[in-house]
N, CA, C and O atoms as CSV, one atom per row, in Angstrom:
chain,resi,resn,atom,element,x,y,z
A,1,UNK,N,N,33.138,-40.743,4.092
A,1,UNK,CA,C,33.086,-39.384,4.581
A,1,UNK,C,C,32.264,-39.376,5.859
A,1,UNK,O,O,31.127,-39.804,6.057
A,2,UNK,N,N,32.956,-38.897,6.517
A,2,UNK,CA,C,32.131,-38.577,8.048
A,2,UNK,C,C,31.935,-36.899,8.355
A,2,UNK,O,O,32.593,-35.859,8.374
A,3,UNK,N,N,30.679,-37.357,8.558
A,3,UNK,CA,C,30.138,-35.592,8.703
A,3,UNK,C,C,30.175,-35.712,10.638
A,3,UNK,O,O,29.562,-36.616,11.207
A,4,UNK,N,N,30.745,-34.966,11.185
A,4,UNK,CA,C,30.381,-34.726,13.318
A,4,UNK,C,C,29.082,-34.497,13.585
A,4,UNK,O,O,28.466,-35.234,14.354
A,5,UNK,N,N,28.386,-33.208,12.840
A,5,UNK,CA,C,26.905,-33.173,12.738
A,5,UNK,C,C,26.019,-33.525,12.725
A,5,UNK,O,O,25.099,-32.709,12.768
A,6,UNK,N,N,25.730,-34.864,12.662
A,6,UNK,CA,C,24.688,-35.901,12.481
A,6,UNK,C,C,23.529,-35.522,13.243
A,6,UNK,O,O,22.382,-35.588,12.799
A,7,UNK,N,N,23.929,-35.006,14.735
A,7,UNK,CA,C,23.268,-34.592,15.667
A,7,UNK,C,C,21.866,-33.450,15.026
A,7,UNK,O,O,20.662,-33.470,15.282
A,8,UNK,N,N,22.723,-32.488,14.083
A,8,UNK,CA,C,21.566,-31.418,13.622
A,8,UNK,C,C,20.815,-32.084,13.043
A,8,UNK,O,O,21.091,-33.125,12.446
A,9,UNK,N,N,19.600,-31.494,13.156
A,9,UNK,CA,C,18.474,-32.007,12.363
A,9,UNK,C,C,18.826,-31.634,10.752
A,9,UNK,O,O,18.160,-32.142,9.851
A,10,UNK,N,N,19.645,-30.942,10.548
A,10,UNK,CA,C,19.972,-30.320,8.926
A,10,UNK,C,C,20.629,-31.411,8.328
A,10,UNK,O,O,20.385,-31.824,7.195
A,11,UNK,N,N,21.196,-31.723,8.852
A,11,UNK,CA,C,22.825,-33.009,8.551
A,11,UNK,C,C,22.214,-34.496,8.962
A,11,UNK,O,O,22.723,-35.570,8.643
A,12,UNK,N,N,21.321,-34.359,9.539
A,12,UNK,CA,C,21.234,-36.122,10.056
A,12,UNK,C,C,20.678,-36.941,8.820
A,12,UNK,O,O,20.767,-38.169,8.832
A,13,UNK,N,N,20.092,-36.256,7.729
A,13,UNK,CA,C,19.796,-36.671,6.520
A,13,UNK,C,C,20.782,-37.314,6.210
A,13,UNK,O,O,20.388,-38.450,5.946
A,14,UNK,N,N,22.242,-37.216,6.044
A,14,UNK,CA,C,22.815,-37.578,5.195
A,14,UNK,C,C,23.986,-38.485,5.851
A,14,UNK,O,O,25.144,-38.590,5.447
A,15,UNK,N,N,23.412,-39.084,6.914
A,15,UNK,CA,C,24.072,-40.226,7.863
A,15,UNK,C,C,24.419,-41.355,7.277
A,15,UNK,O,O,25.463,-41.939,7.568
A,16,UNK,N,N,23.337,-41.900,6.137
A,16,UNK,CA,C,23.358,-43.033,5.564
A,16,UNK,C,C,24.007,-42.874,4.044
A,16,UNK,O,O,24.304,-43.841,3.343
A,17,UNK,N,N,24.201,-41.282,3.598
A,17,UNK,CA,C,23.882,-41.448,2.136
A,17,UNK,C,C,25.190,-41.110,1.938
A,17,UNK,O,O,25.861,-40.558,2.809
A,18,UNK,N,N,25.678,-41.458,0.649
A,18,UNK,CA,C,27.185,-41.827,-0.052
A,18,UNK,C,C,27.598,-40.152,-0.138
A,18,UNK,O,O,26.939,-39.199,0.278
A,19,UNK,N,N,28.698,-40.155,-0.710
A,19,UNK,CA,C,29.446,-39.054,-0.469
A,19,UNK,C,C,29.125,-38.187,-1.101
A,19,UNK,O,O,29.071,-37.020,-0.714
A,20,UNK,N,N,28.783,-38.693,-2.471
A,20,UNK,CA,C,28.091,-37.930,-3.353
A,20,UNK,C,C,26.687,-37.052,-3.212
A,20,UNK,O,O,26.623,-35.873,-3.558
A,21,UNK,N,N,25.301,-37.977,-2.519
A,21,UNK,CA,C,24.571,-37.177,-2.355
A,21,UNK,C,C,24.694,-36.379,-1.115
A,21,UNK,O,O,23.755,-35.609,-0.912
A,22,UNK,N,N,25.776,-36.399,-0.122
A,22,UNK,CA,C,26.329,-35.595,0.773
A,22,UNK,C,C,26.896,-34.118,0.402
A,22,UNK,O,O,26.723,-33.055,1.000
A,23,UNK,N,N,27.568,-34.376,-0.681
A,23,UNK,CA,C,28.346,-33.692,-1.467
A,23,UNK,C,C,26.979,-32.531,-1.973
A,23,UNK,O,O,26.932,-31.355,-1.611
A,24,UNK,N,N,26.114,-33.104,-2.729
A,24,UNK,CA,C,25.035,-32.006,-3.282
A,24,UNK,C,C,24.009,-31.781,-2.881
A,24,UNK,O,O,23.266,-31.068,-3.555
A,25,UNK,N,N,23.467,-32.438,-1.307
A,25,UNK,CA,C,22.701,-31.768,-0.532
A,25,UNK,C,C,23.735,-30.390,0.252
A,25,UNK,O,O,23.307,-29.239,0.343
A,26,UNK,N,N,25.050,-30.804,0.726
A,26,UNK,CA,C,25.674,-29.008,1.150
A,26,UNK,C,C,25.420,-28.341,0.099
A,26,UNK,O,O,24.801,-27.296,0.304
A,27,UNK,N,N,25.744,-28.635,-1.217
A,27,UNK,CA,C,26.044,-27.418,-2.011
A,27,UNK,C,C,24.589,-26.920,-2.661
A,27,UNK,O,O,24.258,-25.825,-3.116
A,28,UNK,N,N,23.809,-28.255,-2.510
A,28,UNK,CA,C,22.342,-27.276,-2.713
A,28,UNK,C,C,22.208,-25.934,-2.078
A,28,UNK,O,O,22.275,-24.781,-2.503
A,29,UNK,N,N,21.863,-26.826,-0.182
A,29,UNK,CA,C,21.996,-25.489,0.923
A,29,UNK,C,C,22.570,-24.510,0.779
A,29,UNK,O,O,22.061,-23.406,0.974
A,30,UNK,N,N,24.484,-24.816,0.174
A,30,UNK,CA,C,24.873,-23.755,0.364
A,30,UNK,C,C,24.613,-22.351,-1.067
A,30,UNK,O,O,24.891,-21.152,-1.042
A,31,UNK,N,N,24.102,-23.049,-1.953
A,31,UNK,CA,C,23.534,-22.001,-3.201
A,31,UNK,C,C,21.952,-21.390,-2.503
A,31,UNK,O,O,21.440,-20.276,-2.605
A,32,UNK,N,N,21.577,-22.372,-1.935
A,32,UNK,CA,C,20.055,-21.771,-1.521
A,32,UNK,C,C,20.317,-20.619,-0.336
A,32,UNK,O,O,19.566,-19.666,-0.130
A,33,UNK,N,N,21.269,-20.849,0.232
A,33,UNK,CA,C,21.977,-19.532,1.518
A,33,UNK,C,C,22.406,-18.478,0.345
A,33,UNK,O,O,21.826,-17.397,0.450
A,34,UNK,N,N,23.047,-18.557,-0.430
A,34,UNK,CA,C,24.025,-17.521,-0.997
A,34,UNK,C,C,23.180,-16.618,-2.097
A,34,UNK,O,O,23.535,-15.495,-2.454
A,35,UNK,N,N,21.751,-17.450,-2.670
A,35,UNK,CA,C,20.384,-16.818,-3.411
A,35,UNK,C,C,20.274,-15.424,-2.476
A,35,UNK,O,O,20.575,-14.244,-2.655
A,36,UNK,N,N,19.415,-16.550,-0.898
A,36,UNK,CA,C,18.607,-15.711,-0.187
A,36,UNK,C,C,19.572,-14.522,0.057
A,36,UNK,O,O,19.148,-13.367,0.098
A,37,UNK,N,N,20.469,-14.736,0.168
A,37,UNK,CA,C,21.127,-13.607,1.190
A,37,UNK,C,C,21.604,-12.601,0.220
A,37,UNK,O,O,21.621,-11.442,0.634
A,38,UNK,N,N,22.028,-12.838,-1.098
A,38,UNK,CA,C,22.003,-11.759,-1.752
A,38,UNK,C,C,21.197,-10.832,-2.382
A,38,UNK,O,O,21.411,-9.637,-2.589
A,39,UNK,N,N,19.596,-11.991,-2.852
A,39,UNK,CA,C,18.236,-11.372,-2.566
A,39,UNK,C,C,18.365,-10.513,-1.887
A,39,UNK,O,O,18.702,-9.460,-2.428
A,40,UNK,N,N,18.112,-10.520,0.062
A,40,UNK,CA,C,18.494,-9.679,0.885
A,40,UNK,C,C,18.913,-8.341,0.677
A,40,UNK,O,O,18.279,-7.302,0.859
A,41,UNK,N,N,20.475,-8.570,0.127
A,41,UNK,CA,C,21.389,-7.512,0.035
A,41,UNK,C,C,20.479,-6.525,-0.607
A,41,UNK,O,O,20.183,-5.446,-0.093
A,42,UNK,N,N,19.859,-7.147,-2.281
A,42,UNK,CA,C,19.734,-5.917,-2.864
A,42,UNK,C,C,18.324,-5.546,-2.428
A,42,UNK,O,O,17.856,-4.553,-2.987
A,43,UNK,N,N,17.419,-6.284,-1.357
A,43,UNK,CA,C,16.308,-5.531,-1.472
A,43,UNK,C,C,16.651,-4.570,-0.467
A,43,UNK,O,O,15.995,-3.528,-0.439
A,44,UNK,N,N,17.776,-4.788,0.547
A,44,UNK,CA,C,18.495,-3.640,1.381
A,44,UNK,C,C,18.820,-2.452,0.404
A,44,UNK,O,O,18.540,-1.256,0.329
A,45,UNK,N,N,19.351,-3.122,-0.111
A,45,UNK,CA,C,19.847,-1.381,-1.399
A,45,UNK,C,C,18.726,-0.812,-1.644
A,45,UNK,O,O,18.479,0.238,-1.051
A,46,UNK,N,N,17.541,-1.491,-2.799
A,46,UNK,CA,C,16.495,-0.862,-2.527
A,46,UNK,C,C,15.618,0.048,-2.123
A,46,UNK,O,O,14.911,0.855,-2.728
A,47,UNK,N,N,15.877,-0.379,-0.280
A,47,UNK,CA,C,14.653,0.112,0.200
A,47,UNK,C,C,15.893,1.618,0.877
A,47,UNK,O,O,15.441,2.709,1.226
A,48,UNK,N,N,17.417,1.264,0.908
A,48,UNK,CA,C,17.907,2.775,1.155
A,48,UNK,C,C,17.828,3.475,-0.179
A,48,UNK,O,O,18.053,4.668,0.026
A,49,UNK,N,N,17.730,3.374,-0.737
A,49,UNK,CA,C,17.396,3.760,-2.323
A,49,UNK,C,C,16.564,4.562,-1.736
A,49,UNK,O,O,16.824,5.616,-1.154
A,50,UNK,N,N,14.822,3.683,-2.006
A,50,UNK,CA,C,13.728,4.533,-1.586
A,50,UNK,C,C,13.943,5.252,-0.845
A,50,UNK,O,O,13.708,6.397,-1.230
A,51,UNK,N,N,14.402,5.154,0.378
A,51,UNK,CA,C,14.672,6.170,2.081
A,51,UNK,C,C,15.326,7.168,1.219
A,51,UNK,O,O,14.961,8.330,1.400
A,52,UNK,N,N,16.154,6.967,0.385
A,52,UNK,CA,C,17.052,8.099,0.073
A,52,UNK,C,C,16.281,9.156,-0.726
A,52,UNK,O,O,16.444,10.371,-0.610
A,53,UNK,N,N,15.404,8.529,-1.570
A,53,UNK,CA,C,14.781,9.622,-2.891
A,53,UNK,C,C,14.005,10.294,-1.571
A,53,UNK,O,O,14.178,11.465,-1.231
A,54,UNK,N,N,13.356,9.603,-1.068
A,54,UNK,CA,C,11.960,10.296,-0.066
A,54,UNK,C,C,12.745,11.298,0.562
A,54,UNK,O,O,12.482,12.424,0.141
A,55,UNK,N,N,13.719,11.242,1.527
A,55,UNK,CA,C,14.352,12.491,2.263
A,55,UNK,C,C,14.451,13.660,1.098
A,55,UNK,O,O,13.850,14.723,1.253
A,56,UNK,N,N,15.435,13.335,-0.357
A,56,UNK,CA,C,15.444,14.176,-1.232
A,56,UNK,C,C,14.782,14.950,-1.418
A,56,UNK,O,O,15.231,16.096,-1.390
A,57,UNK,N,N,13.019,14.674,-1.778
A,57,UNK,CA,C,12.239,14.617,-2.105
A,57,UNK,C,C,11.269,15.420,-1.179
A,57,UNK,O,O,10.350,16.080,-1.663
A,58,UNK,N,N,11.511,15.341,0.238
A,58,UNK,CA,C,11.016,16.445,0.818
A,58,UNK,C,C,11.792,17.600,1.151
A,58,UNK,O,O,11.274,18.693,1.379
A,59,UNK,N,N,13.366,17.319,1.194
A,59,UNK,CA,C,14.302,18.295,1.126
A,59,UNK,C,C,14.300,19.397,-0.098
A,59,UNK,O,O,14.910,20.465,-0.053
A,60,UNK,N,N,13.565,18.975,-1.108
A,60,UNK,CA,C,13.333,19.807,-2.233
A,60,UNK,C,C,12.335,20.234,-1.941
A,60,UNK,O,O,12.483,21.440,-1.744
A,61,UNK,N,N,11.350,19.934,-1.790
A,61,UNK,CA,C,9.991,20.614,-0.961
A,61,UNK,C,C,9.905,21.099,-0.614
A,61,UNK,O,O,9.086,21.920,-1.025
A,62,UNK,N,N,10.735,21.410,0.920
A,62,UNK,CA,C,10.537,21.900,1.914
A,62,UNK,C,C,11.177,23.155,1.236
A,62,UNK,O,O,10.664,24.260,1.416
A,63,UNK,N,N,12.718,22.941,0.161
A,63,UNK,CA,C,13.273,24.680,-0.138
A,63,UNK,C,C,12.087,24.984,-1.355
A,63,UNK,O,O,12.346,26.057,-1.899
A,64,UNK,N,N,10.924,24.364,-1.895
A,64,UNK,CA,C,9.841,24.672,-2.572
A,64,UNK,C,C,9.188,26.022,-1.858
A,64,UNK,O,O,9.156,27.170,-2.302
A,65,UNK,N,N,8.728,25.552,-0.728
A,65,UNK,CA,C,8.007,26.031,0.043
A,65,UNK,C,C,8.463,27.301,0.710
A,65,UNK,O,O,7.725,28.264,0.922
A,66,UNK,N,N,10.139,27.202,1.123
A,66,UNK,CA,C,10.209,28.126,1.576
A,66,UNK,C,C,10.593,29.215,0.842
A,66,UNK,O,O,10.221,30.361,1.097
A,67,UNK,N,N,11.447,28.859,-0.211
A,67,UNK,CA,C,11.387,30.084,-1.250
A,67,UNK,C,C,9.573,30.825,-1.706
A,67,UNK,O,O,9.099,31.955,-1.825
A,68,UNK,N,N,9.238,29.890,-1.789
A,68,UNK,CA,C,7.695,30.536,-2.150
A,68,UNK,C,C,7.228,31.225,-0.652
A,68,UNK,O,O,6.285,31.933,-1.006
A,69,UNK,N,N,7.323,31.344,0.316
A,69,UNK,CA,C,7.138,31.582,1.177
A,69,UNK,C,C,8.002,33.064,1.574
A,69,UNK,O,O,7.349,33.921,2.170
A,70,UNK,N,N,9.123,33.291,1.320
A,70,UNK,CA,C,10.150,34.223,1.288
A,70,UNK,C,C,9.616,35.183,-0.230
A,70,UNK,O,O,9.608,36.409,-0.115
A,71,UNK,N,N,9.303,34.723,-1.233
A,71,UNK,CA,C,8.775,35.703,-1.920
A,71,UNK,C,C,7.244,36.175,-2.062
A,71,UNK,O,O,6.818,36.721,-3.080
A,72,UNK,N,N,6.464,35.900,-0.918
A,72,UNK,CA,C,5.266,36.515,-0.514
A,72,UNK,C,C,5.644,37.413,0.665
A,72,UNK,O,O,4.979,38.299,1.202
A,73,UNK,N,N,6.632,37.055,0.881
A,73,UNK,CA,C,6.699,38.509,1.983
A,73,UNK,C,C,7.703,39.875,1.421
A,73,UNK,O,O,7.599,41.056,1.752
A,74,UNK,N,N,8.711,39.227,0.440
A,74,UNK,CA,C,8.776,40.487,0.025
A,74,UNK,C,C,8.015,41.448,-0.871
A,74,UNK,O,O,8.121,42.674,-0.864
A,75,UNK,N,N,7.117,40.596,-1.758
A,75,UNK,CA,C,5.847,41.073,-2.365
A,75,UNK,C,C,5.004,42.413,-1.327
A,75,UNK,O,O,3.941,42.907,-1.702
């Protein structure tokens, strides 16, 4: 098996080594890419999650306030 890459510093590891440990150093990498990045995803969901309750959250507030505010003046 010939890898073109040799050149990257990622790939030049595996210049010498049989096909096999070629074979499960990519697919390490490529499970250790496909962890992080879906990690990622959901701490993206997450944090629009959070963004989302917080807007809610003062959007309820704010009609808190102004209803309470609207019934001191008709008082």
């Amino acid at each position: 098996m010939t890898l073109v890459p040799y050149s990257d510093k990622t790939f030049s590891c595996y210049q010498s080594a049989s096909a096999q440990e070629t074979r499960f150093g990519i697919g390490q990498q490529i499970q250790a890419s496909i962890i992080l990045s879906s990690f990622v995803e959901k701490l993206e969901t997450v944090k629009r999650s959070c963004m989302l309750i917080s807007i809610m959250e003062s959007y309820i507030l704010l009609g808190l306030k102004t209803s309470i505010s609207c019934k001191l003046m008709v008082v």
